[in-house]
C-alpha positions as CSV (number, residue, x, y, z in Angstrom):
1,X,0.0,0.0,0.0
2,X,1.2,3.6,-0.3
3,X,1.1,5.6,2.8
4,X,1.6,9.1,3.7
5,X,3.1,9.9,7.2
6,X,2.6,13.4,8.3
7,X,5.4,14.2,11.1
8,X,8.3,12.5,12.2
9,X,8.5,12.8,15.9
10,X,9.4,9.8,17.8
11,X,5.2,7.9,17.0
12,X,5.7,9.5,12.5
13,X,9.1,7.9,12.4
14,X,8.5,4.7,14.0
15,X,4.9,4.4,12.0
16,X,6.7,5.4,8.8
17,X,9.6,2.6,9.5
18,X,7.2,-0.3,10.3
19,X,5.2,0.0,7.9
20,X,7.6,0.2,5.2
21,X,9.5,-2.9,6.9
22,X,6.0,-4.7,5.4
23,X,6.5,-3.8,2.1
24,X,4.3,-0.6,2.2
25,X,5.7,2.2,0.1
26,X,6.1,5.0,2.7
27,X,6.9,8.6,2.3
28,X,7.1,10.7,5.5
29,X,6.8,14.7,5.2
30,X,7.8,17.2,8.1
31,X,8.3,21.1,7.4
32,X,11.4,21.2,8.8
33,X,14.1,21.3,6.2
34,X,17.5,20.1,7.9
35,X,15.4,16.9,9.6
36,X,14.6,15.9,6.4
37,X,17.8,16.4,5.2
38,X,19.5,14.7,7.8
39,X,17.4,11.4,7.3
40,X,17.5,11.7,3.3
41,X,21.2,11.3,4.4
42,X,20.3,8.1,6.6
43,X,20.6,9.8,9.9
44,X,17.8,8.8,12.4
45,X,17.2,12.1,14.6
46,X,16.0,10.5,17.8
47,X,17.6,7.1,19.9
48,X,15.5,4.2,19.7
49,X,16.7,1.1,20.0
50,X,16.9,-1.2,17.0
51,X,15.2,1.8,14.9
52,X,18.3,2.4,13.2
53,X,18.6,-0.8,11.2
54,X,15.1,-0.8,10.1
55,X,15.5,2.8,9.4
56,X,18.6,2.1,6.6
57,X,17.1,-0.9,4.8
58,X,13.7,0.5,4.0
59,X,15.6,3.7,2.8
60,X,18.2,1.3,0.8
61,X,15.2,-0.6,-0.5
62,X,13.1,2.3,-1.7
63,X,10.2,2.1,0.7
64,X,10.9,4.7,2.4
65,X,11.2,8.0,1.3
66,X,11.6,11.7,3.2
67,X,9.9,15.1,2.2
68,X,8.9,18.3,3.1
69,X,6.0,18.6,0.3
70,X,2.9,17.8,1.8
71,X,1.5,17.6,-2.1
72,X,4.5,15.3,-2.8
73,X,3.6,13.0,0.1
74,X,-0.3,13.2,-0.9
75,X,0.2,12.4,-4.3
76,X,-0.2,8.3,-4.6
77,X,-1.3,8.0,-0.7
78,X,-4.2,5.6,0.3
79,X,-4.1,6.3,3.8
80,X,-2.2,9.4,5.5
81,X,-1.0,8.7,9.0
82,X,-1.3,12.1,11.3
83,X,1.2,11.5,13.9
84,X,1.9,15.4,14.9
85,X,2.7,16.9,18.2
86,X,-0.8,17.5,20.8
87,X,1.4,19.9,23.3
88,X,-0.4,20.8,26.2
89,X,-1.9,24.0,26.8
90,X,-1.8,26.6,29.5
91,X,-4.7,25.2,30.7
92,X,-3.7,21.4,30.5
93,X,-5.4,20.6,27.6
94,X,-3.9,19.0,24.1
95,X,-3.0,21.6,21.9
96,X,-4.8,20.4,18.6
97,X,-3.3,22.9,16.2
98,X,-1.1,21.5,14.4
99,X,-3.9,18.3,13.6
100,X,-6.1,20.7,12.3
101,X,-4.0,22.7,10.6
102,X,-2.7,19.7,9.0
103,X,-5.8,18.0,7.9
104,X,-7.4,21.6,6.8
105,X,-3.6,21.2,4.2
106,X,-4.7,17.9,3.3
107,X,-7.9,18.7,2.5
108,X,-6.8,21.6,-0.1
109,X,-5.0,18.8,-1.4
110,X,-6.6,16.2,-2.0
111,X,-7.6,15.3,-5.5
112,X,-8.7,11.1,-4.1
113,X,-10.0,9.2,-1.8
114,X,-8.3,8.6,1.1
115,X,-8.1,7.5,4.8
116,X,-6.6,10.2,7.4
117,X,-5.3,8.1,10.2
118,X,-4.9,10.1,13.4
119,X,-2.4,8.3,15.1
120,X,-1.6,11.6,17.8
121,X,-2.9,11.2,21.2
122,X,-5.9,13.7,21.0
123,X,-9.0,14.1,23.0
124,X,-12.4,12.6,22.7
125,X,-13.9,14.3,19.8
126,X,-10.9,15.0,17.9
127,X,-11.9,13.0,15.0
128,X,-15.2,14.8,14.0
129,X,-13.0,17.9,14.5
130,X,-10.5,16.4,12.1
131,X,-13.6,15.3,9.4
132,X,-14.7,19.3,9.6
133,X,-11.1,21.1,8.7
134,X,-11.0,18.9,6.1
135,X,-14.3,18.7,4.9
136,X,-14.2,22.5,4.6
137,X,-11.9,22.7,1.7
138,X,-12.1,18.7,-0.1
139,X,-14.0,18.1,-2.6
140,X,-13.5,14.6,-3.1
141,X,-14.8,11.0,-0.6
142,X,-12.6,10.9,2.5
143,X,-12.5,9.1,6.0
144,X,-11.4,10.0,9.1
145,X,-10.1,7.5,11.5
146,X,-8.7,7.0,15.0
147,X,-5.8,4.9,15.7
148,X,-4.4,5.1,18.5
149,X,-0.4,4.2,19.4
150,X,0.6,1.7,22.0
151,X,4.4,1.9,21.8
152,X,6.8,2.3,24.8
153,X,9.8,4.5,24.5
154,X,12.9,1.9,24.1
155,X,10.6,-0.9,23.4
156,X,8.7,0.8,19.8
157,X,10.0,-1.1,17.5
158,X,9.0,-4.5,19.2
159,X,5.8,-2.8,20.1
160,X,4.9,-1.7,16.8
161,X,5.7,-5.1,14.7
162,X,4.5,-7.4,17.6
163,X,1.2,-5.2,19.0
164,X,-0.4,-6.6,21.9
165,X,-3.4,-5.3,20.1
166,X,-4.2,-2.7,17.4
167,X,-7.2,-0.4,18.1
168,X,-9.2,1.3,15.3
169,X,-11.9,3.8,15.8
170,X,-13.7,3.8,12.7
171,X,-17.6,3.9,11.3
172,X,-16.9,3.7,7.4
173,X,-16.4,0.0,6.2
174,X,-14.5,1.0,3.4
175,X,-12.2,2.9,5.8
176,X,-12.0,-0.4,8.1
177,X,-11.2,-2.8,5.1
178,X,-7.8,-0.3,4.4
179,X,-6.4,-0.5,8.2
180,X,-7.7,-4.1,8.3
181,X,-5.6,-5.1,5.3
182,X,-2.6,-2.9,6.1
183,X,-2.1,-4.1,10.6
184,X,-3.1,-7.8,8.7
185,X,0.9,-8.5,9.0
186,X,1.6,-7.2,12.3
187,X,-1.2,-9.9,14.1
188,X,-0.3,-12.9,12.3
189,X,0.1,-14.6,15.9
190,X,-3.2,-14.0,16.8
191,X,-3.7,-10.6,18.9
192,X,-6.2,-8.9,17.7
193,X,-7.3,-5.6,15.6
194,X,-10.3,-4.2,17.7
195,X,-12.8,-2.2,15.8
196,X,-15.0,0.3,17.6
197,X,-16.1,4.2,17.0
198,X,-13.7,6.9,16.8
199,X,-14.9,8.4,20.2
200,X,-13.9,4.9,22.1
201,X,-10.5,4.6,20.3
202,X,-9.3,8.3,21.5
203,X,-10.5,7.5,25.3
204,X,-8.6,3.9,24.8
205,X,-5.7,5.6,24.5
206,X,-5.8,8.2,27.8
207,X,-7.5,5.5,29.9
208,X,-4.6,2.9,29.0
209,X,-2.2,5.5,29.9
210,X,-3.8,6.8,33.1
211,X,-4.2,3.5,34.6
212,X,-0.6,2.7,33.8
213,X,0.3,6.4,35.4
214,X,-2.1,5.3,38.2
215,X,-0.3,2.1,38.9
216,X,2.8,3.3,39.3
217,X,1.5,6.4,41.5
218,X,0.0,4.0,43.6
219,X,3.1,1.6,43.8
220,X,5.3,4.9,44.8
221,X,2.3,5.8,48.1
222,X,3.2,2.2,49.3
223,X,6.6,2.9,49.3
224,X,6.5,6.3,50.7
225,X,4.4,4.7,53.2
226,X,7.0,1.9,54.1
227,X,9.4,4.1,55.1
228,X,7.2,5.0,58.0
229,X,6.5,1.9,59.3
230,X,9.8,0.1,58.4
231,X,8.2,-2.2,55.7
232,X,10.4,-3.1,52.7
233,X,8.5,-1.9,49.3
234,X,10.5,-5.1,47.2
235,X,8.6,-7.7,49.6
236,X,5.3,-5.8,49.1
237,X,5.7,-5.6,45.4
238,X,6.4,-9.1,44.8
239,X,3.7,-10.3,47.3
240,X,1.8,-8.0,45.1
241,X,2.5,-8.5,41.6
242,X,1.9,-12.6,42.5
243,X,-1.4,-12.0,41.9
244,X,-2.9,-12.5,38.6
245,X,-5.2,-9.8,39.0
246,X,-2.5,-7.2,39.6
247,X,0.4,-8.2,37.5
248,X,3.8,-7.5,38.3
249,X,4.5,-4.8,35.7
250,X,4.6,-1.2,36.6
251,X,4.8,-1.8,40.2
252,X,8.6,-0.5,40.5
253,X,8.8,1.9,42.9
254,X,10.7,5.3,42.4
255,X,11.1,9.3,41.8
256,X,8.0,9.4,39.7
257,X,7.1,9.2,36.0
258,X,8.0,11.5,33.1
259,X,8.1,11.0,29.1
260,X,6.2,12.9,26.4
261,X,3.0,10.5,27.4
262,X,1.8,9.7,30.5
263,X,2.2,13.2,32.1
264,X,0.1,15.0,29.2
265,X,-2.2,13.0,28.4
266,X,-3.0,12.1,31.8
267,X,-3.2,16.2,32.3
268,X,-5.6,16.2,29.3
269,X,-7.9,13.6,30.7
270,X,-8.5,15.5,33.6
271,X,-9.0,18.7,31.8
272,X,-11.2,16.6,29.0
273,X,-13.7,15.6,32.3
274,X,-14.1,19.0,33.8
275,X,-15.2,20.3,30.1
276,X,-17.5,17.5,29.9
277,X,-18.6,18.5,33.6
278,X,-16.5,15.4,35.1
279,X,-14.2,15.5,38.0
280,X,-11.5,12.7,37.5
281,X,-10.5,12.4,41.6
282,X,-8.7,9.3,41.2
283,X,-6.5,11.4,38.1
284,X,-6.4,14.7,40.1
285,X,-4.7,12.8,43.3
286,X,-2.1,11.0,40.3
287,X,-1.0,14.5,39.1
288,X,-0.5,15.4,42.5
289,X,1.6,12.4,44.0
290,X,3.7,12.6,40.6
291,X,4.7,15.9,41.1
292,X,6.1,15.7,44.8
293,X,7.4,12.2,44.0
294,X,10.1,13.9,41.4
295,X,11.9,15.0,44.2
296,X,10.9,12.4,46.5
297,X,14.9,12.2,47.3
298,X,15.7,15.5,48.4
299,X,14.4,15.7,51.8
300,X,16.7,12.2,52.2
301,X,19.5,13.9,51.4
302,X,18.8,17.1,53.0
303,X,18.6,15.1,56.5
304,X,21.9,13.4,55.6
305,X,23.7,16.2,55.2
306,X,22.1,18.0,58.3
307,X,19.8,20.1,56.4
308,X,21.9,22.2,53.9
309,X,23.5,21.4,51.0
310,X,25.4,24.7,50.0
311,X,28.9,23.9,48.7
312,X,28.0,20.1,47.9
313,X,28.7,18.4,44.5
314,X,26.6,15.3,43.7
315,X,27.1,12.8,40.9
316,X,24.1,12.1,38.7
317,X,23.5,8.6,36.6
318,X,20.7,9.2,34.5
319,X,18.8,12.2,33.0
320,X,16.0,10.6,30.4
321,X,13.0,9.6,31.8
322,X,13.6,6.4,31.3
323,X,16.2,3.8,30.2
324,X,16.8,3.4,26.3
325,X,15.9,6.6,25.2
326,X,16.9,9.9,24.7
327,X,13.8,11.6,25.9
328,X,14.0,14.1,28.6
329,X,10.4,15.3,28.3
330,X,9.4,15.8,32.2
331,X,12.5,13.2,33.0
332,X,12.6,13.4,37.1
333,X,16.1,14.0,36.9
334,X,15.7,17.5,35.8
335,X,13.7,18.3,38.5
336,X,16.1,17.0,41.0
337,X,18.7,19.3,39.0
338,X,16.7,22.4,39.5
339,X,16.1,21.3,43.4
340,X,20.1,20.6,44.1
341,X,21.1,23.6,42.7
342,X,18.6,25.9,44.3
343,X,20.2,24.7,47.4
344,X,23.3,25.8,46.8
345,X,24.6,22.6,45.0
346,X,26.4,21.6,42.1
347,X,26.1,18.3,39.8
348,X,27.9,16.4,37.5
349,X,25.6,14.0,35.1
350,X,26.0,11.4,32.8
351,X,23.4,9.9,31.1
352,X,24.3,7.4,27.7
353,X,22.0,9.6,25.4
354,X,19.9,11.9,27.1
355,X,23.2,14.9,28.3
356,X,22.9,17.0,24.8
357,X,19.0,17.0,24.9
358,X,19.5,18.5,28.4
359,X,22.4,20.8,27.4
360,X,20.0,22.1,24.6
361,X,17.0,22.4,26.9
362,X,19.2,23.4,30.3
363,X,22.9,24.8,28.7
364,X,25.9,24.4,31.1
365,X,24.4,24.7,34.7
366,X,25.8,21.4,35.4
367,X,29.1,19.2,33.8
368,X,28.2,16.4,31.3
369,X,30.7,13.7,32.2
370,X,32.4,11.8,29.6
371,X,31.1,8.3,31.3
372,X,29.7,7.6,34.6
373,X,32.8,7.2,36.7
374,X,33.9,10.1,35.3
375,X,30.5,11.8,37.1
376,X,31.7,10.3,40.1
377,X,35.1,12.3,40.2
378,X,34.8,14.8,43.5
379,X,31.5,14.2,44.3
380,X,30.1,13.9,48.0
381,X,27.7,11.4,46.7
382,X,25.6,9.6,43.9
383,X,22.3,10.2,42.4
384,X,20.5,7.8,40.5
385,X,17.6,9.5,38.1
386,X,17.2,6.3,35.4
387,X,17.9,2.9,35.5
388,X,20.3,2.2,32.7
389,X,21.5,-1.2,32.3
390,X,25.2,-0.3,32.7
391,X,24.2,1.4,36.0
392,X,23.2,-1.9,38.0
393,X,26.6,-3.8,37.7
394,X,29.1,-1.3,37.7
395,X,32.4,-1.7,40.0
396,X,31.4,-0.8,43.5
397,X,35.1,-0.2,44.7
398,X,35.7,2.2,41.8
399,X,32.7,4.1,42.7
400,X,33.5,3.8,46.4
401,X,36.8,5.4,45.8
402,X,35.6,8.1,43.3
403,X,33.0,9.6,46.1
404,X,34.4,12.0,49.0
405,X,31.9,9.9,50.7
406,X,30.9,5.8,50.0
407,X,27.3,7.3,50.2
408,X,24.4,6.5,47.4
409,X,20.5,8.2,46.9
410,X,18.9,5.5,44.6
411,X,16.0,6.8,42.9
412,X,15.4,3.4,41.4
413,X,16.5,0.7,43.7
414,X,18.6,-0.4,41.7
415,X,20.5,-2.4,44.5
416,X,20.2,-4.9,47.3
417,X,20.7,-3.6,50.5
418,X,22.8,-6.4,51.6
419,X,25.2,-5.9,48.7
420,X,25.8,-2.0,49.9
421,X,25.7,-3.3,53.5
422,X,28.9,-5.7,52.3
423,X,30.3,-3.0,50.3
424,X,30.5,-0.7,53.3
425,X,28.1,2.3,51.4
426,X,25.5,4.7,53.3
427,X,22.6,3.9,50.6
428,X,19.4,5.4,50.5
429,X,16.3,4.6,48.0
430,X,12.9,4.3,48.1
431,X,10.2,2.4,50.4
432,X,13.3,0.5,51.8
433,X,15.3,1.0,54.9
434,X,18.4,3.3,55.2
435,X,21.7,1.2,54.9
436,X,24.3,3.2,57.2
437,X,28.0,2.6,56.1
């Protein structure tokens, strides 16, 4: 099939990529100029694991093509994938300008039939909003469908070619046969394409990620709570997670959440209810707990170092959000930046691909290390932000000799306490006791 991605954030550029790895002929278009340049060339602009190979084939191959002619793009498309940015807005909710604007393009444009895909995050609605920018200016049959992504940062590729399920909001059968034949590839094992209208599919979306966002809120109370009453949050998890209902995922407990997802589109849930006259309590109390839980560690190391931390350097491992990405988007570590150094401290980072996204976003306020010893060099301590794979074997007396101090803040319990008991460190993480070198 020929297919038109419009955007190539992180969802456009993983879309694009998949679907051409399936034969598809793909052309992606974005506006700005030196992107598409840069992937013409066979650059990939953002880190995503395995993306990269894909990425180079399909472009070797001639299935996948860069541009930054919307006509161009249009031209032989049967089904035009909106994957554009749905910012949030002063007032919380998803900034749908550049959708609209786009399909109102697309609609000047058109000379065929064709199904627009919104593949964005938006809110309920969004799809008859869609249908009216672009019915304003078309003059030929179209469809407008909801199809919302599932794809966790690190994990997109995997995600995207091995869906647990594919959701597609849709009431024009001529509309559902297109998506049906083009995911047919993707669910060969089985897991299934659910069909239902395009309101459903945009409130799939937000509630999946809210419960998600919920989980893990909920999992970070417990441990909060353990520290007050001297139970270990690891026990409780995994006497948790043992039960089927439950599920052991998401029930890690840490500084909080962050990513380009689940904080906005948990923010534009909320804000969705109270315009449809709904207060979301459960969502309200999420967005609450998240926010303090960012800096769930300073108070920790404010008592350890008797309340002020003026002329202290700290170590940081980790600055994206999450492991395997290069996404800083709301990353906890950059609120625990802004935190130290209001207190009169100073950080050296290192992060494996997240340090120039926060030297763009943040400039030189702290040292970028070259590796994560290197962080470690003069430092009264270590921070831990994101749980990178290199971070939870690395050699103990190296970073035990590197620190002022053999003292650790683990925002992601990455450790066992009896190993930094052993190892002779002062260690402190979350929902688990203090181990005192």
């Amino acid at each position: 099939m020929n297919i038109a991605v419009v955007g190539t954030g992180y969802v456009g550029l993983v879309t694009g990529t998949c679907f051409a790895e399936t034969g598809n002929n793909v052309v992606c278009v974005d506006i700005n100029a030196e992107k598409v340049k840069m992937m013409k060339e066979g650059k990939v602009p953002i880190y995503e694991p395995h993306l990269d190979v894909l990425f180079e084939r399909n472009i070797r191959q001639g299935r996948l093509r860069f541009t930054t002619d919307l006509a161009e793009a249009l031209e032989k498309a049967q089904i035009v994938f909106l994957a554009l940015p749905t910012p949030p807005g002063e007032d919380g909710s998803a900034d749908l300008s550049y959708v609209l604007n786009a399909a109102a393009d697309i609609g000047k444009l058109m000379t065929d039939y064709k199904v627009l895909v919104d593949k964005s995050t938006v809110p309920v609605g969004t799809a008859e909003k869609v249908t009216d920018a672009v019915k304003k200016h078309a003059k030929v049959e179209f469809d407008v469908v909801s199809n919302p992504e599932f794809l966790r940062e690190g994990f997109a590729v995997d995600d995207f070619l091995k869906p647990d399920r594919v959701v597609v909001g849709t009431s024009s059968e001529r509309a559902r046969k297109l998506m049906e034949e083009l995911y047919k590839p993707f669910v060969r094992q089985g897991n299934p394409i659910i069909f239902m209208d395009e309101r459903s599919a945009e409130l799939t979306k937000y509630a999946a990620n809210a419960f998600l966002a919920a989980k893990i809120t909920f999992m970070n109370e417990i441990a909060n709570f353990c520290e007050a009453v001297g139970a270990d949050v690891d026990k409780v998890r995994i006497g948790m997670g043992s039960d089927s209902r439950i599920g052991k995922r998401f029930l890690f407990p840490g500084i909080g959440y962050g990513g380009s997802c689940f904080p906005k589109d948990v923010q534009a849930l909320a804000k969705s209810g109270k315009e449809a006259g709904y207060d979301f309590q459960i969502i309200e109390s999420v967005m609450k707990v998240n926010e303090e839980q960012k800096t769930a560690l300073m108070p920790k190391i404010k008592k350890h170092y008797g309340g002020s931390l003026k002329g202290k350097h700290f170590a940081m491992w980790g600055l994206a959000f999450k492991p395997d990405t290069d996404d800083i988007r709301e990353a906890p570590a950059l609120y625990m930046i802004d935190a130290l150094l209001k207190e009169g401290a100073t950080v050296a980072a290192f992060d494996p691909e997240g340090m120039k996204n926060v030297q763009k976003m943040k400039g030189d306020i702290i040292r970028y290390a070259h590796d994560e010893y290197d962080a470690l060099t003069g430092a009264d301590a270590l921070i831990i932000c994101t749980e990178w794979a290199e971070f939870r074997t690395p050699d103990m007396e190296r970073v035990k000799g590197s620190l002022k101090q053999p003292v650790i803040f683990d925002g992601r319990n990455l450790y066992e306490l009896e190993t930094m008991q052993e190892k002779g460190f002062t260690y402190v993480s979350i929902g688990r006791n203090v181990v005192n070198a």
